[in-house]
N, C-alpha and C positions, 0 to 999 in steps of 0.2 A: 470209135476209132477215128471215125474222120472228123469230129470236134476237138479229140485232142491236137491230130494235127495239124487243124486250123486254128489252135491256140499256141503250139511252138509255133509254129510259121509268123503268130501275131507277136509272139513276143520275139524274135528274134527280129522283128524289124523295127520293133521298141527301141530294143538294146543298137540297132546302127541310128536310128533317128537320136537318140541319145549322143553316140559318138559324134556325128553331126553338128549337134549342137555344139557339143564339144569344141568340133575344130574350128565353128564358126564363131562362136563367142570365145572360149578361151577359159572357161568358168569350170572349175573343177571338180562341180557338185553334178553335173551332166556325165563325167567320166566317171566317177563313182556308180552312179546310179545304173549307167549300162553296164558296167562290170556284174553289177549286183541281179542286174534280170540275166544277163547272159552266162552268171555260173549257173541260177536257180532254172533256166530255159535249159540247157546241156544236161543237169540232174535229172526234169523230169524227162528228159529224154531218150538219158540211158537207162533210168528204171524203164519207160515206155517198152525198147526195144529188150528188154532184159524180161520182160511180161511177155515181150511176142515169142522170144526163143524160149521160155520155159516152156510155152503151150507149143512147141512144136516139140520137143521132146517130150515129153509124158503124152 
């Protein structure tokens, strides 16, 4: 539990270092890239919490 959450947490700070780059260079391959960890960071996120409420019901 608490490695996955220190791996959203790492990647979600990929994904603003990314944007970052972004604003600082201008280069549209850094905007892409953080779109692309920041959908797949949010995915396994909601599976994550979607695992925790299933084991509180059953």
């Amino acid at each position: 539990m608490l490695l996955f959450r220190w791996a959203i947490l790492f990647l979600l700070l990929v994904a603003g270092v990314c944007f970052a780059f972004y604003a600082g260079t201008g280069q549209v391959k850094y905007k892409r890239i953080g779109w692309i960890v920041l959908r797949w960071t949010l995915l396994a996120a909601l599976g994550f919490f979607a695992v925790l409420i299933a084991e509180r019901i059953a």
